[in-house]
C-alpha positions in Angstrom: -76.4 40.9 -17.8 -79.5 43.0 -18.5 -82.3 42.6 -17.3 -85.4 40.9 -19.1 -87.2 42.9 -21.2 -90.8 43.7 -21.2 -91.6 45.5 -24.7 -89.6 45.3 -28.3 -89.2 48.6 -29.7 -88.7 47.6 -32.8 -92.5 46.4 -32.8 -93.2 50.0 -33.7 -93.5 50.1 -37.0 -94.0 53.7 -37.4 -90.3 54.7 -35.6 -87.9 56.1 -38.0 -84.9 56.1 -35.3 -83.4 53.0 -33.8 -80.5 52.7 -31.8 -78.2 50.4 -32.9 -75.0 48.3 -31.4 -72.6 47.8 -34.4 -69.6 45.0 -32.7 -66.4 44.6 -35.0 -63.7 42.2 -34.9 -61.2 42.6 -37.8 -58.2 40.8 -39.3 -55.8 41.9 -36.5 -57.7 39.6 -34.2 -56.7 42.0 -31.1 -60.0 43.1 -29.4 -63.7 43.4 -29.9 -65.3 46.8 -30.8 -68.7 48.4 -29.8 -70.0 51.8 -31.1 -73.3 52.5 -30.3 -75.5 55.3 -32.6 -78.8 56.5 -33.2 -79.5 55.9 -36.8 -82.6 57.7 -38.4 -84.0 57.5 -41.8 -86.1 60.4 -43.5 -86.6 60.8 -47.2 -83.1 60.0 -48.9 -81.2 60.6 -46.1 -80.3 58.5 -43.0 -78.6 60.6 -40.2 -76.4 58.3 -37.6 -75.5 60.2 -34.0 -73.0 58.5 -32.6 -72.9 57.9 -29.0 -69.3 56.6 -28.2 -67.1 53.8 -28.3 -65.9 51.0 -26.1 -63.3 47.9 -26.6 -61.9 45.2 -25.3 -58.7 42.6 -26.2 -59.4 39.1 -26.5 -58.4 37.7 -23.2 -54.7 36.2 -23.5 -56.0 32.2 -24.0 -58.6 33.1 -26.8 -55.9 35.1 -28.8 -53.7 32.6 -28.5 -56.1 29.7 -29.6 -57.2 32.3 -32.6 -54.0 32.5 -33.5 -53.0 29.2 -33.8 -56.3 28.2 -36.0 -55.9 31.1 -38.5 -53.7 30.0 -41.4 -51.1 29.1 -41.9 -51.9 27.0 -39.0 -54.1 23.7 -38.7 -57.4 23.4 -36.8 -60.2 20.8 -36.0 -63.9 21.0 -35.8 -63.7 20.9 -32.1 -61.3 23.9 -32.2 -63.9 25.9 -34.4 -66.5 25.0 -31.9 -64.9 26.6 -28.8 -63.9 29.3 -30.7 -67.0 29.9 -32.3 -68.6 30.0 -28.2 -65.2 31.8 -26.9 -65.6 34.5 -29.6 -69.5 34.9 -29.3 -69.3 35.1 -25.7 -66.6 37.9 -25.8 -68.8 40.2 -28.4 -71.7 39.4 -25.7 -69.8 40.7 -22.9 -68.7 43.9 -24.7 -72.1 44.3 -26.3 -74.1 44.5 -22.7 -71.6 46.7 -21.5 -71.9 48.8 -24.6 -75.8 48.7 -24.1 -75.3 49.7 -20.0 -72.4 52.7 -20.6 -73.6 53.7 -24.0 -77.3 53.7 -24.3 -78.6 53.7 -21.1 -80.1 50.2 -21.2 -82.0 51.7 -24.3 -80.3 50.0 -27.5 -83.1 48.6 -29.6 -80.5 46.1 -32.1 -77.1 44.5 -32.0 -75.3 44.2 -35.5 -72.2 42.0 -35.2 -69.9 41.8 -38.1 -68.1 38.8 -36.0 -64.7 37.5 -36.5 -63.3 36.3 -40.3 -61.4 33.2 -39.7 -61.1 32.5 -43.5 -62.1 33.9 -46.9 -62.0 31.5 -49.6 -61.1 33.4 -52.5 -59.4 31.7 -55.5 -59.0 32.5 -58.9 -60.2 36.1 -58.2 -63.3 34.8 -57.3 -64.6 34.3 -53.3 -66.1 30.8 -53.1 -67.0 31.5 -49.6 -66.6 33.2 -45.8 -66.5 32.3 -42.2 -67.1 34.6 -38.9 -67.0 33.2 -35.8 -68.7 34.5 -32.7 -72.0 32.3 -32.4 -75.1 35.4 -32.6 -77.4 33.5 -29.9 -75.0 34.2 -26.7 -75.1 38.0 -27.8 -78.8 38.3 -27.8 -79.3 35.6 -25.0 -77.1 38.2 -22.9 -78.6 41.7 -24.4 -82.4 40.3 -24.8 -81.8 42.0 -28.0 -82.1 41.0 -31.8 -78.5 40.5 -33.5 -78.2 41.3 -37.2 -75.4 38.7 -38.1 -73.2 37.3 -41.2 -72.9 40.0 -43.3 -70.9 38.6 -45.9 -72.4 35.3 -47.1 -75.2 36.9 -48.9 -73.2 39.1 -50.9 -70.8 36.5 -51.6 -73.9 34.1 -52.3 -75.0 36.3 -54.8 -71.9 36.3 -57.0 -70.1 39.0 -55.0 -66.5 39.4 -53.2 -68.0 39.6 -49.8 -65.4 42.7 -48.6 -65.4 45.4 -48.3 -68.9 45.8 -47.3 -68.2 49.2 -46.3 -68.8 50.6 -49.9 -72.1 51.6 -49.3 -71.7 53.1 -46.5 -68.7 54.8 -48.2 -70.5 56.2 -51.0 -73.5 57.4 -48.7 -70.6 59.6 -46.7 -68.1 60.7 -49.5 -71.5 61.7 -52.0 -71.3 65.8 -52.1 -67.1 66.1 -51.3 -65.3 67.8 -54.4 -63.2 65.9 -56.4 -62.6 62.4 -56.3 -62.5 61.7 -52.5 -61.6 58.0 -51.0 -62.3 56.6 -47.7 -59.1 54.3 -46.6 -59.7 51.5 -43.7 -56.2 50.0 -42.6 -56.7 46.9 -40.2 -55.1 44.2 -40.6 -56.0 44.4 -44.6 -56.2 47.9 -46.1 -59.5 48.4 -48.0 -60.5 51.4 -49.7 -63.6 53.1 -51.8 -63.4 55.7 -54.3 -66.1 58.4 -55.2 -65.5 59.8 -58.9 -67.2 63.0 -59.7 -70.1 61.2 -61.4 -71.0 59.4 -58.1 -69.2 56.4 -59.7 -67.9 54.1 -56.4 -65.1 51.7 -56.5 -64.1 49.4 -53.8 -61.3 46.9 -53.3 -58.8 45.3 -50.3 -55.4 47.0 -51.6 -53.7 44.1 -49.8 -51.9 44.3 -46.1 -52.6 47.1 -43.7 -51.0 46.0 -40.2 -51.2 42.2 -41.0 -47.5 41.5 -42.1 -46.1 44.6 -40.0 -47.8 42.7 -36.8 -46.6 39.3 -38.0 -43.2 40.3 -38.0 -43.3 42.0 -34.7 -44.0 38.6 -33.3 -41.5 36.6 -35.3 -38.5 39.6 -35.0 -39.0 39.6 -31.2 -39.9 35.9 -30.4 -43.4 36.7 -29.6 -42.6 39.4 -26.7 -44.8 42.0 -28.7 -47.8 41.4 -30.6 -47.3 44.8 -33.1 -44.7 47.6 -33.5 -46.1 50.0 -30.7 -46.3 53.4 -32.6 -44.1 52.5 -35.3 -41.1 53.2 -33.3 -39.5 50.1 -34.5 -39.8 51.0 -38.3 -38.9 54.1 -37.4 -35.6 53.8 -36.7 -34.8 51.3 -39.6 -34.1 51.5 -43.8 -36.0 50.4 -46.4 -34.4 47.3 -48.0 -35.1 47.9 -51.4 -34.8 44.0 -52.5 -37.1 42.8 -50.0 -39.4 45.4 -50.9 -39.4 44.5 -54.4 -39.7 40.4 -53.7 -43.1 41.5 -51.7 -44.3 43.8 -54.2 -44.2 41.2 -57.0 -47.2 39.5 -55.4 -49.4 38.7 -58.6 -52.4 40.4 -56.0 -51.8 43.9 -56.6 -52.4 43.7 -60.4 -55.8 42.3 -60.6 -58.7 44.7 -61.2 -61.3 45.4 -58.6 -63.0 44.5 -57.2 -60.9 42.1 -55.3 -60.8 41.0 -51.4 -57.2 39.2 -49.4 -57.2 38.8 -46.4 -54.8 36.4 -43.8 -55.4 33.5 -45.7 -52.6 35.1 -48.2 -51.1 37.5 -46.3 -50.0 35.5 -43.0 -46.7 34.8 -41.0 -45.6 31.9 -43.1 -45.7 34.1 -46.3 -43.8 36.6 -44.4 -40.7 33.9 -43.5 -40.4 32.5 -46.9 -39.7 36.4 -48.1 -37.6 36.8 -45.5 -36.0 33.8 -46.3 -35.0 34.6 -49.9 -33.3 38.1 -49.1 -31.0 36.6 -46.0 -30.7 38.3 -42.0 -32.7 41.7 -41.9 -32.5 44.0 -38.9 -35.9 44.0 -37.3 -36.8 48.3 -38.0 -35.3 47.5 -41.3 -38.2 44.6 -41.9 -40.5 46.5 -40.5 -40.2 49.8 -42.3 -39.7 47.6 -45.1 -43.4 46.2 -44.3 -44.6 50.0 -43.4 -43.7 51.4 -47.2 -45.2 48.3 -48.9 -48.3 49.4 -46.9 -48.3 52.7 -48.1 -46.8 52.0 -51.3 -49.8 49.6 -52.3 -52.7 51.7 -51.2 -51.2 54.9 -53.0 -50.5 52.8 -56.2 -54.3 51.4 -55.8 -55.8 54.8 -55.6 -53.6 56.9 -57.9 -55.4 55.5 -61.2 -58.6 57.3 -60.0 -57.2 60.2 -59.8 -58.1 60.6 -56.2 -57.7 64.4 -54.5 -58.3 63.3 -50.5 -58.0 60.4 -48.0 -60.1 60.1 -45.1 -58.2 57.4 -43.2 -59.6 55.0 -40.7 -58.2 51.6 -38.5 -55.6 51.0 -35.9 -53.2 51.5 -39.0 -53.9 55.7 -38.2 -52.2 55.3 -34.5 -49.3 54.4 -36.2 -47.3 57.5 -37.0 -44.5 55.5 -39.7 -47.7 54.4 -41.6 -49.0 57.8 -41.3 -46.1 59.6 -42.7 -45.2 56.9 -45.7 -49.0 57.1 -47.3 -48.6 61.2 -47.0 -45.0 60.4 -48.9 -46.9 58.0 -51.2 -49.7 59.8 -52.0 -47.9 63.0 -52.4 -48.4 66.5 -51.2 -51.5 67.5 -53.6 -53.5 64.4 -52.4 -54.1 65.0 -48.2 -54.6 62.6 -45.9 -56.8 63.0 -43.2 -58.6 60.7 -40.4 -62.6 60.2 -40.7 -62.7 62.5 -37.6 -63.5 65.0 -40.0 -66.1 63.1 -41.0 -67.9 63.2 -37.8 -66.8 59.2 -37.2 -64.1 58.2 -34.7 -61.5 56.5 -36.9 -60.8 54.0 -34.3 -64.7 53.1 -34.2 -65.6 53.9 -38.0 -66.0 50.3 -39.0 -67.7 49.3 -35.9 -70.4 52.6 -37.2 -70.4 50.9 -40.3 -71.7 47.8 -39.5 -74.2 49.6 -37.1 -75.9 50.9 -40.6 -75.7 48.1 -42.2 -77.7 46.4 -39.4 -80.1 49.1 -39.7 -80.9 48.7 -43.5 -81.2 44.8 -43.1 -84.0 45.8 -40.0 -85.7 47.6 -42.2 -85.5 45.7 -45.6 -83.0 47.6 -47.5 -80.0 46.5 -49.6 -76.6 46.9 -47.7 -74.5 45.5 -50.4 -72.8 47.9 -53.3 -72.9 45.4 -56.6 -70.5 47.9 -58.3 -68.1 47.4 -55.2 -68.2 43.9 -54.6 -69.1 42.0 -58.1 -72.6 40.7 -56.9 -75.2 40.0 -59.1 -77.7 43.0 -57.8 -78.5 44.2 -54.4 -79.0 42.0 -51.5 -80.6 42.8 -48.0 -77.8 41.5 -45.7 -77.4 39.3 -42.9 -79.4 37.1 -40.4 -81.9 38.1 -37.3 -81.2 35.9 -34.2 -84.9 37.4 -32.1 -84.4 38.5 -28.7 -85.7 37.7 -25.6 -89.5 39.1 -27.1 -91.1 38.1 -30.0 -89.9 39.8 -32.8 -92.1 42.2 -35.1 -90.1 43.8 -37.9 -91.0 47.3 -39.3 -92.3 48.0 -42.5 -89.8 47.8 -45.4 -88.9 51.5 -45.7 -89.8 52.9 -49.1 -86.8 53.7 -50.0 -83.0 53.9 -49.5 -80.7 56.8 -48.6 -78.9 58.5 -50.6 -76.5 60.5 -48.0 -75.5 59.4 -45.0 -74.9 62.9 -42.5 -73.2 62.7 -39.0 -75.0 64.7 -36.2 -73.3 65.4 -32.8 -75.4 64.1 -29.9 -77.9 66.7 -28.4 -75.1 68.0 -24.9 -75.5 65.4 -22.4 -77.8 63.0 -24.3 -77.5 59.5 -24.9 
């Protein structure tokens, strides 16, 4: 634990930089991220120094209980509850240690994107969202603020909820040539596309690692959670009629924007295709699963005409998925990480959410209407106080534009 503290720097209303604790969980449901930043807004552009990343699995029982809630399985209240605390105590953990290895004892906000249990989309339309990991243990543990739930605003205000990255997106990809698209594969792949007119698009193109982790699990009887490397699809075929049962999901045809998640694209979904095409070798399933990956992010992008990928997620450790979406895309469109960006792809989403906490601090829209369907733009989120009273700063007079990646001043934090 921290200790107490005595001042709130975010009573300052004159400070145009505030360090910032963005804490990600996404839909593979494997760890907690932290990626700490120093995030400064001047004119139209906000500049984001990143200071490093640190992570940690969910501890063997709290996976296991996730797991088990997610669908297609059954839960209670009283399971939501302890998840809920079991979840919000893990993102405290990670955040103080974040805070202690990664700022110095200096970070000023915590912005926690939580843990999606469920998206209720239906009918192309998102009716509503859940994250778990209770705000109030992360600032009771930090003494910090926490900028928290995200997604209900936008969702509230007529929008999909996800990706909320498309602001952040835009702010990065605004000045690259052509028509440039930022790729996140988690356990859903989501992407946003720039055109040359500044025109963003955003969308979930449907399962990143989700169904390639899922049938790690079921193929091996549980003994490993995902396909380490890709080694397993490596070594196997694509079956073409399995491939073709999955890709005949009525999903991948609606326009964006659009959001999926687990609530589709879970383990029982998985068996019942399995189930139709007879016994499949396990590499065979799962570079089966790889090129429907790859195969429905290319086909997502390739109507806009899109001239580079700046890839992000677990999904970019995984060398079959790596080498499919280069075959998909083709050799005229590259694929590269969001290193080049200046952004850790492990940690890019975990920056992301950072911002976003930023621009709710200080009054300013973190939603994208174009990219999500909302009704206009929303400030985001809710502010648990920390352990002082809580003095926002003045709403900034306007937003940024461009969002530019500055390397750390050597040996700086």
């Amino acid at each position: 634990m921290t200790p107490p503290r005595t001042t709130d720097t975010l009573t300052d209303t004159d400070a145009t930089t505030t360090t910032v604790i963005g804490l990600m969980s996404g839909t593979s449901c494997d760890a907690v991220d932290a990626a700490a930043a120093r995030i400064t807004h001047e004119g139209t552009e906000l500049r984001l120094t990143p200071l490093g990343m640190v992570s940690e699995p969910y501890d063997g029982a709290l996976r296991e209980a996730l797991a088990a809630a997610l669908p297609p399985g059954r839960t209670t209240l009283a399971d939501v509850c302890r998840l809920d605390t079991r979840i919000g105590r893990s993102f405290a953990r990670l955040a103080v240690r974040a805070d202690r290895e990664l700022c110095a004892g200096r970070a000023e906000l915590i912005a926690s994107h939580g843990q999606t249990v469920f998206h209720w989309a239906d009918g192309g339309r998102v009716h509503g969202t859940l994250q778990l990991g209770e705000p109030a243990w992360i600032a009771e543990a930090t003494g910090l603020p926490v900028v928290s739930g995200f997604r209900t605003r936008d969702v509230a205000a007529g929008g999909q909820g996800a990706p909320l990255v498309g602001l952040i997106d835009r702010m990065l990809l605004r000045g690259h040539p052509g028509v440039p698209a930022a790729l996140n594969v988690g356990g859903i792949a989501n992407a946003t596309v720039l055109t040359p007119d500044g025109t963003p698009a955003a969308f979930d193109s449907g399962p990143g690692n989700a169904l390639l982790d899922a049938a790690a699990r079921h193929l091996t009887a549980g003994r490993l959670d995902h396909d380490t490397d890709g080694r397993l699809a490596a070594r196997g075929t694509v079956h073409g009629p399995l491939l073709d049962r999955l890709l005949a999901e009525p999903y991948y045809v609606l326009p964006a924007p659009k959001t999926t998640g687990r609530e589709l694209f879970h383990s029982g979904y998985l068996r019942t295709a399995l189930d139709a095409v007879g016994p499949l070798s396990a590499p065979d399933v799962l570079a089966t699963l790889t090129r429907l990956t790859a195969r429905t992010v290319a086909d997502a992008l390739r109507p806009f005409g899109v001239t580079e990928v700046l890839a992000s997620g677990g999904g970019t450790r995984n060398p079959a998925l790596m080498t499919a979406l280069r075959q998909e895309l083709g050799a005229a469109v590259p694929l590269r990480t969001s290193d080049a960006l200046g952004l850790p792809s492990a940690a890019k989403e975990a920056y992301a959410f950072a911002v976003l906490g930023y621009l709710t601090l200080h009054g300013l829209p973190g939603n994208l209407p174009r990219c999500t369907g909302a009704a206009g733009p929303r400030v985001l989120g809710s502010l648990t106080p920390g352990r002082t009273a809580l003095r926002l700063p003045a709403p900034a007079a306007q937003p940024p534009r461009t969002l530019r990646v500055t390397p750390p001043p050597d040996g700086a934090r």
